[in-house]
C-alpha distance (Angstrom), angle and dihedral (degrees) to the residues before:
residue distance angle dihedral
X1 . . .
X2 3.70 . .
X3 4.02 117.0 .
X4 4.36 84.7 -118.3
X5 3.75 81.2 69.1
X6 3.50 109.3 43.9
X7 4.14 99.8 28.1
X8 3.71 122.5 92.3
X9 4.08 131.5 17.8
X10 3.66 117.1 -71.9
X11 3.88 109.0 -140.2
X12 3.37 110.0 -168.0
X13 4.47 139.7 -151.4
X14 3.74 117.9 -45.5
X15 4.03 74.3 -131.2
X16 3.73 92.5 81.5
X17 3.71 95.9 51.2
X18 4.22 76.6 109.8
X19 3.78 85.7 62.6
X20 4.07 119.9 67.9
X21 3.53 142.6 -133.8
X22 3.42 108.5 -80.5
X23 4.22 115.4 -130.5
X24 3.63 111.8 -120.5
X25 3.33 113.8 -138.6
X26 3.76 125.3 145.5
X27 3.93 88.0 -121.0
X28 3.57 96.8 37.7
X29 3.66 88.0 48.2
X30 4.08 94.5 51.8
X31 4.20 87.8 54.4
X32 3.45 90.3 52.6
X33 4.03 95.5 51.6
X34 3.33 87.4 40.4
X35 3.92 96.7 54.2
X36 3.74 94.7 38.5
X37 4.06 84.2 47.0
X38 3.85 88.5 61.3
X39 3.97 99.2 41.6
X40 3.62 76.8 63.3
X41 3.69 99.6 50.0
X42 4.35 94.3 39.3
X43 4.17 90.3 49.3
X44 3.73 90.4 54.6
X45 4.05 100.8 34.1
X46 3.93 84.0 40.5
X47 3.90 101.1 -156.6
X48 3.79 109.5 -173.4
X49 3.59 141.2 -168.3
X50 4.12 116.4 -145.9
X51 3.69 102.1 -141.9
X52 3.89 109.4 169.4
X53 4.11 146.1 -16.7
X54 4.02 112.1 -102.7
X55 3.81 107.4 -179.3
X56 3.43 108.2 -66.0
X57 4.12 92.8 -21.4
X58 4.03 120.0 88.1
X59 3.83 98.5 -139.0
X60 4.22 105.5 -142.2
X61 3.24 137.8 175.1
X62 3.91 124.2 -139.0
X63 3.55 131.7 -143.9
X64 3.72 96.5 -127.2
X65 3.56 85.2 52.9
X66 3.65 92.3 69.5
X67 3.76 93.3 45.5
X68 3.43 84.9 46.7
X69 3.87 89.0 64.0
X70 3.99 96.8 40.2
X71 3.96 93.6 53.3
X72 4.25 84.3 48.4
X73 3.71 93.4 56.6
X74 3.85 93.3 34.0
X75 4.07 79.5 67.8
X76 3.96 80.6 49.3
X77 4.02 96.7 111.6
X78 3.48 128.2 78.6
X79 4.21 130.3 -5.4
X80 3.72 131.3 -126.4
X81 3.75 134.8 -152.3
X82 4.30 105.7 -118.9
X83 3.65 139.6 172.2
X84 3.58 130.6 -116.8
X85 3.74 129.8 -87.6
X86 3.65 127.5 -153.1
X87 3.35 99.2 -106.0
X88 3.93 105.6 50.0
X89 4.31 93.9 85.7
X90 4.62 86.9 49.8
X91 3.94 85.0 44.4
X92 3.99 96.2 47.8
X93 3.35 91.8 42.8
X94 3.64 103.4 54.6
X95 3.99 102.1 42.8
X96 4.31 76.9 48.4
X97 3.65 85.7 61.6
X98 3.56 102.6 35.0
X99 4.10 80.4 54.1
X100 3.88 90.1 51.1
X101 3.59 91.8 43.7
X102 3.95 97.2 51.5
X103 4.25 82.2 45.0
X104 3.77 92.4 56.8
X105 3.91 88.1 33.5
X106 4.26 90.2 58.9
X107 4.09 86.3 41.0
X108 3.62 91.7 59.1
X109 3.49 105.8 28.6
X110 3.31 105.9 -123.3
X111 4.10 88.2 123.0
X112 3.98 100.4 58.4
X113 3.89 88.4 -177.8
X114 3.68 106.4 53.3
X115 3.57 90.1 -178.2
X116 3.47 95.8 62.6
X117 3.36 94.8 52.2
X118 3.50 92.1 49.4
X119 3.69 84.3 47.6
X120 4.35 104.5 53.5
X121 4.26 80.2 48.2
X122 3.72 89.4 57.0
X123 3.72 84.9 44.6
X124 4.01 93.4 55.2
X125 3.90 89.9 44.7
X126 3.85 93.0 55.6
X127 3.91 90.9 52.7
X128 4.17 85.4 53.0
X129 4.16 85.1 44.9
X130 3.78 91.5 47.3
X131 4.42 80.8 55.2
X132 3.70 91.6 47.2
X133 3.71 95.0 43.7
X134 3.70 97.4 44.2
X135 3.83 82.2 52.9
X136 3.71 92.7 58.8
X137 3.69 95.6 46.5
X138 4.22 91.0 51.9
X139 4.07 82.4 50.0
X140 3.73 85.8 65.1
X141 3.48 115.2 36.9
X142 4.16 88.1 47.2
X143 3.74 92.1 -151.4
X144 3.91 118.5 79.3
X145 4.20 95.1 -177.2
X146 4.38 86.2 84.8
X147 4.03 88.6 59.0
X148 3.64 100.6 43.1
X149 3.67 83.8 53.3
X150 3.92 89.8 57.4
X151 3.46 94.8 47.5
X152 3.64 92.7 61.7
X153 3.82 101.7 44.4
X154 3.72 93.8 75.7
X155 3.74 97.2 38.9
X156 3.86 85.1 59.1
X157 3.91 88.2 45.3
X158 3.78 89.8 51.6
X159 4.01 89.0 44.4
X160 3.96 91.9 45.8
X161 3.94 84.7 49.2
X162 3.77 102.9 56.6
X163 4.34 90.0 42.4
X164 3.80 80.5 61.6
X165 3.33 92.4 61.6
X166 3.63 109.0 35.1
X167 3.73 83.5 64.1
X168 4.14 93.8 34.0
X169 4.22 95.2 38.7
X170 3.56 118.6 -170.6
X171 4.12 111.7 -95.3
X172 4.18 115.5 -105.5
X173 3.59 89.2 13.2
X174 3.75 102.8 -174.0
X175 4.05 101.1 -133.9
X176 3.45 116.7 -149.6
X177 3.17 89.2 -176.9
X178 4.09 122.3 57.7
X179 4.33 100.9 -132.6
X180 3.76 105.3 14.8
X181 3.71 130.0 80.2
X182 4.31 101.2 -163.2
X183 3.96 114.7 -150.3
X184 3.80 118.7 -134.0
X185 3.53 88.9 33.2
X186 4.26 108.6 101.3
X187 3.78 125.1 16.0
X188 3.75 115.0 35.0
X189 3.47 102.4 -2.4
X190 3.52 123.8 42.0
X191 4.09 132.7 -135.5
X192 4.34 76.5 -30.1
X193 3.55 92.2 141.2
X194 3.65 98.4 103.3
X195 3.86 100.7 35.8
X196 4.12 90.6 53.8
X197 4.28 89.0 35.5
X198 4.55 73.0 61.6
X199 3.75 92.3 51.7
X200 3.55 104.5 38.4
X201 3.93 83.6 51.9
X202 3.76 98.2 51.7
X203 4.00 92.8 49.0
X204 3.84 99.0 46.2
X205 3.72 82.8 54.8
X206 3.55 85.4 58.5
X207 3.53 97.2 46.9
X208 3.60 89.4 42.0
X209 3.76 96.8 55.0
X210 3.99 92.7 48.0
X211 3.77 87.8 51.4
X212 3.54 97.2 54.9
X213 4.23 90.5 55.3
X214 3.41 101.8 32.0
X215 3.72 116.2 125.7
X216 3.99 101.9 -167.8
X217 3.49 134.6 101.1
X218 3.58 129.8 -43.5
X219 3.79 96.5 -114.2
X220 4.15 90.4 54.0
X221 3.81 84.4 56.0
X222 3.61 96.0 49.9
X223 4.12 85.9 44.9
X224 4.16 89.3 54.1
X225 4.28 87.5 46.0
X226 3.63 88.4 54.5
X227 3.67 96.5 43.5
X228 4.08 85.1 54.7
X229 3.58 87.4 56.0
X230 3.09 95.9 43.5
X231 4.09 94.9 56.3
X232 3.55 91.4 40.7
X233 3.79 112.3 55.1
X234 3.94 92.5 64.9
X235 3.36 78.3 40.2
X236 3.87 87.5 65.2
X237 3.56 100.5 38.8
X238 3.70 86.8 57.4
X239 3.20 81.9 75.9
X240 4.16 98.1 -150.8
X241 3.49 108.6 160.2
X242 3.59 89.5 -161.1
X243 3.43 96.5 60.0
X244 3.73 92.5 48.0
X245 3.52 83.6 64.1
X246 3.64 100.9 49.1
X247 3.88 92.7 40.0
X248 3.91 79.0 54.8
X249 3.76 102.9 53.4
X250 4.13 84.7 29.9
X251 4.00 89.0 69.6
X252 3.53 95.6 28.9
X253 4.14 87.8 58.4
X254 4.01 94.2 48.5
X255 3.63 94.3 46.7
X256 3.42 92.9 50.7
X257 3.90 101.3 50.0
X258 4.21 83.7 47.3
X259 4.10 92.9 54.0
X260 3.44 140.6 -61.5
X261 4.15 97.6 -106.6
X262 3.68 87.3 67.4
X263 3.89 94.6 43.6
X264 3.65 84.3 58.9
X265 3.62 93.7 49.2
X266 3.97 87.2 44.6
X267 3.90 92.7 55.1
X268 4.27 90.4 43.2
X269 4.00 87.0 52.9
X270 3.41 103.0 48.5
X271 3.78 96.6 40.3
X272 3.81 82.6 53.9
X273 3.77 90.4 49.8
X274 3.85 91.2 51.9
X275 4.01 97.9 46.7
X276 4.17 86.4 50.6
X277 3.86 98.4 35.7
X278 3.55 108.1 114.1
X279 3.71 123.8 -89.5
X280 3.52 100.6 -98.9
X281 3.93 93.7 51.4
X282 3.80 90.5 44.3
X283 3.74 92.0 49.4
X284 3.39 80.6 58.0
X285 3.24 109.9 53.3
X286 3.82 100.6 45.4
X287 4.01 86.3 47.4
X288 4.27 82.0 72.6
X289 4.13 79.9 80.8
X290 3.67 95.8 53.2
X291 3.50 88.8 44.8
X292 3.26 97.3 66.7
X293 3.35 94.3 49.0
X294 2.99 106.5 54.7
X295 3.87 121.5 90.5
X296 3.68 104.2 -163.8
X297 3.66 104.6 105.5
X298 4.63 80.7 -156.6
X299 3.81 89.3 65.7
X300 3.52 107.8 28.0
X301 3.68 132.4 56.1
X302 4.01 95.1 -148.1
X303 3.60 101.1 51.9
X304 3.93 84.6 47.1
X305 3.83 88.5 52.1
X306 4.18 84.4 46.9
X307 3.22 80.9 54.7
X308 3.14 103.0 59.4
X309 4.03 93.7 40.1
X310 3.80 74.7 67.6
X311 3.56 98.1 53.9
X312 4.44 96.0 40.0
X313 3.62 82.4 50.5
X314 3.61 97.6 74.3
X315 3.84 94.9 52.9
X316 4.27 85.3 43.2
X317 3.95 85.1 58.4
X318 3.49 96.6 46.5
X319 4.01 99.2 42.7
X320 3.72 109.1 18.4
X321 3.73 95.2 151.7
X322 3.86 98.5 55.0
X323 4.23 110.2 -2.3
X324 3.43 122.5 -128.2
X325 4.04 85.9 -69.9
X326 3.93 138.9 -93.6
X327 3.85 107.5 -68.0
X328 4.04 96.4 33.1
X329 4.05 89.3 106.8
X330 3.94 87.9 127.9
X331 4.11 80.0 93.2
X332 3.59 95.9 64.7
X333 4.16 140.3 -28.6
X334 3.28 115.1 -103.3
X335 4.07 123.2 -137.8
X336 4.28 92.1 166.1
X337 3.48 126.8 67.6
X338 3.76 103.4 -145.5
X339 3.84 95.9 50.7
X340 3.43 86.3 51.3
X341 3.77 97.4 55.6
X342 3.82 90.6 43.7
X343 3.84 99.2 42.4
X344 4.11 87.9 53.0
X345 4.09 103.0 21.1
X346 4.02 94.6 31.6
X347 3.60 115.7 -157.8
X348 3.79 104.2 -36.5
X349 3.98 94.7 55.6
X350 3.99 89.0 47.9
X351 3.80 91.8 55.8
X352 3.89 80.4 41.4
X353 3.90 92.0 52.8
X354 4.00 91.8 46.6
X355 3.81 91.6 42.8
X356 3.90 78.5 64.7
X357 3.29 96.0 37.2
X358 3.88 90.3 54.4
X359 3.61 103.4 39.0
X360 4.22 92.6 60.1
X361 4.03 92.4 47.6
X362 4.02 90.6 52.3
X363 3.78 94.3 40.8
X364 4.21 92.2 47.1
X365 4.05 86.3 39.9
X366 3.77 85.2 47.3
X367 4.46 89.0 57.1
X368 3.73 95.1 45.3
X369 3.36 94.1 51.9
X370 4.06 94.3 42.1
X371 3.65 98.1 37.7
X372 3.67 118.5 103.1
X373 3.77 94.8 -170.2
X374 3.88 117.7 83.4
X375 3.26 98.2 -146.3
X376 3.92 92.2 62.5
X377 3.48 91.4 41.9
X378 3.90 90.5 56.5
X379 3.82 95.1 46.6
X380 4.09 88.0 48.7
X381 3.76 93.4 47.8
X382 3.72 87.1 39.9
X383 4.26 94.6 51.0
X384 3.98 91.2 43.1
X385 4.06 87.2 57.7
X386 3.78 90.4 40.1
X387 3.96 91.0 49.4
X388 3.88 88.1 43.5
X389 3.45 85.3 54.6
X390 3.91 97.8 55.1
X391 3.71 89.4 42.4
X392 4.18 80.3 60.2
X393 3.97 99.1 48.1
X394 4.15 79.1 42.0
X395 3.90 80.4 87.4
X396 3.81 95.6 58.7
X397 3.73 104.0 24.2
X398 4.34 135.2 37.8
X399 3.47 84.0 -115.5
X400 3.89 97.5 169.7
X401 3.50 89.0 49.7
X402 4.06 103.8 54.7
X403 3.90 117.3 94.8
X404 3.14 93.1 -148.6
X405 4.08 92.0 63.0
X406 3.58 98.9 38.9
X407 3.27 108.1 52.1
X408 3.51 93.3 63.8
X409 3.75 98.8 36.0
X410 3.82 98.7 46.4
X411 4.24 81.2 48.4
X412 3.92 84.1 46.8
X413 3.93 92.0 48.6
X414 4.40 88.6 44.1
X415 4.18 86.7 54.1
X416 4.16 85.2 50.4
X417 3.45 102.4 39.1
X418 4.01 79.6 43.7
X419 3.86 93.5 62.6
X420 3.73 98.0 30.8
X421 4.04 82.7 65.7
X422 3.61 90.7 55.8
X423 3.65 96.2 44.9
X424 4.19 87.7 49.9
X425 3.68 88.3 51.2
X426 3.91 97.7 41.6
X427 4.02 88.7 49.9
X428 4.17 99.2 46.5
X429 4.20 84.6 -117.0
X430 3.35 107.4 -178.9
């Protein structure tokens, strides 16, 4: 890994101060890896236990939930005096609204299970711990190349899974839709398709955005192309419109921040992908048009989400300060991100949510530009595409709500936010 990486101390957010020093012994060291290795592998592979019937929710419990708590009180030994990052005030803030909101939500009764409510804010707080924690880990070990390595092994499992069965499909699949057979959508996994099409997006930005400034070896380039390719044709076959989209404007924005030759040659290729795709995907792809035009909310998934714009809007009106609380989704179910966070955080949790939002794009913009290593830079350049990608599919999907996306970004964002640090220190910034 390059020296900016692996030089210097990393002291980390005066918001960990909860969290301790972690010992570092070889042994000690191994369990932790280990442990944070398999929080990685459980989020994505989501194996759950059904536990009990609450109202009309199934409470469950998840496997990476319980790794979740073992690597928390692994951390459980000694504390450490840190610094602030950037994002701690955003992050306070919004789980202090979504608190407020699930309050007033309870007080009004527009949550009629207060423990679920309760429960999906616990939910968004472990995602933020899961940042934090990841951060602490990194502080440790010194060298961040090991865990970007384990992110990446069970995205490629998860890719190498749903090739299998495009090409072995699952017997009477029931097709919803007339000339498409979606992976990740019968057998283990379970109408998937669009949460991995998400994933499979974000980290063939990454991929993407290291290719385009890495300065090794031909072969290693030709290894990264294939690992694109690799992520993204079950990334076509799931068939997620949404993520075409963002995979589209994802590439488009990396490109165009490396020069404008290989925007050009980014455009050519993936209009030359599109006209050869095979029928089904190009089907799909020019039915985004008719989509849109269509305003019956039974045959088109953007007059259903107008819809429900139309629906959220009433609880909007009649809360706009707080919403009618995290939890209170017994109104209407929610297939965009934003309408989500204003129907049940109102106003204050949506500035909240884009203070967030905000805060991680300037900071990552802030280590491409500073970085003198090109390998940083092409990670950077390659997350802010990936993000702006998620921030896309946040129209047609609760992205920042889905395990099986945050684990891995908020571990994603904790590896970035680890390096910009180091860069901030190594260049006397502010």
């Amino acid at each position: 890994m390059p020296q900016a990486e692996v030089s210097g101390v990393f002291t980390t957010s005066r918001f960990l101060s909860i969290f301790p020093h972690l010992p570092r012994s070889k042994e000690y060291s191994a369990l932790v890896k280990l442990v944070w290795a398999l929080l990685i592998f459980f989020s994505l592979f989501s194996f759950k236990i059904n536990l009990f019937q609450l109202g009309s929710e199934v409470v469950f419990v998840k496997l990476e939930d319980i790794v979740f708590v073992l690597l928390f009180f692994l951390a459980a030994f000694r504390l450490k005096a840190v610094n602030s990052l950037p994002l701690d005030l955003p992050i306070i803030v919004f789980i202090f609204i979504g608190l407020l909101s699930v309050f007033f939500g309870i007080l009004r009764h527009t949550i009629s299970e207060p423990f679920a409510g309760f429960f999906y804010l616990t939910k968004i707080a472990q995602y933020f711990l899961v940042f934090y924690l990841s951060l602490v880990i990194f502080q440790q070990e010194l060298k961040a190349g090991f865990f970007l390595k384990l992110m990446f092994v069970p995205v490629f499992l998860i890719a190498g899974y749903g090739i299998i069965e495009h090409f072995f499909p699952y017997a009477h699949y029931p097709f919803s839709c007339p000339f498409y057979y979606r992976i990740y959508e019968r057998g283990f996994f379970y109408h998937d398709a669009s949460h991995f099409a998400a994933v499979l997006m974000f980290f063939s930005s990454l991929l993407f955005g290291i290719l385009l400034y890495m300065d090794k070896p031909l072969l290693k380039k030709v290894i990264f192309l294939a690992g694109i390719i690799l992520l993204c044709l079950p990334l076509f076959w799931t068939y997620s419109r949404a993520s075409y989209i963002a995979l589209f404007v994802s590439l488009l924005f990396i490109s165009a921040l490396r020069s404008k030759k290989i925007l050009f040659l980014t455009i050519f290729i993936m209009i030359f992908i599109a006209v050869l795709s095979p029928h089904a995907i190009f089907e799909r792809l020019v039915s985004i048009k008719q989509t849109f035009l269509n305003s019956d909310p039974n045959n088109s998934s953007v007059a259903y989400r107008f819809q429900q714009i139309k629906y959220a809007w009433e609880g909007i009106r009649q809360y706009p300060l707080f919403g009618i609380g995290i939890g209170g989704r017994e109104r209407v179910f929610y297939e965009n991100q934003y309408l989500m966070i204003l129907a049940e955080m109102g106003i204050f949790g949506f500035i909240a949510f884009i203070s967030v939002i905000f805060t991680i794009f300037k900071t990552v913009w802030f280590l491409q530009r500073k970085t003198a290593s090109n390998f940083i830079r092409g990670l950077a350049i390659g997350y802010l595409g990936g993000f702006l990608g998620l921030l896309i599919v946040s129209n047609a999907l609760v992205v920042f709500m889905i395990s099986r996306i945050m684990f891995v970004f908020w571990a994603m964002t904790a590896l970035i936010l680890w390096l910009w640090e180091k860069e901030k220190k190594n260049e006397a910034y502010l």
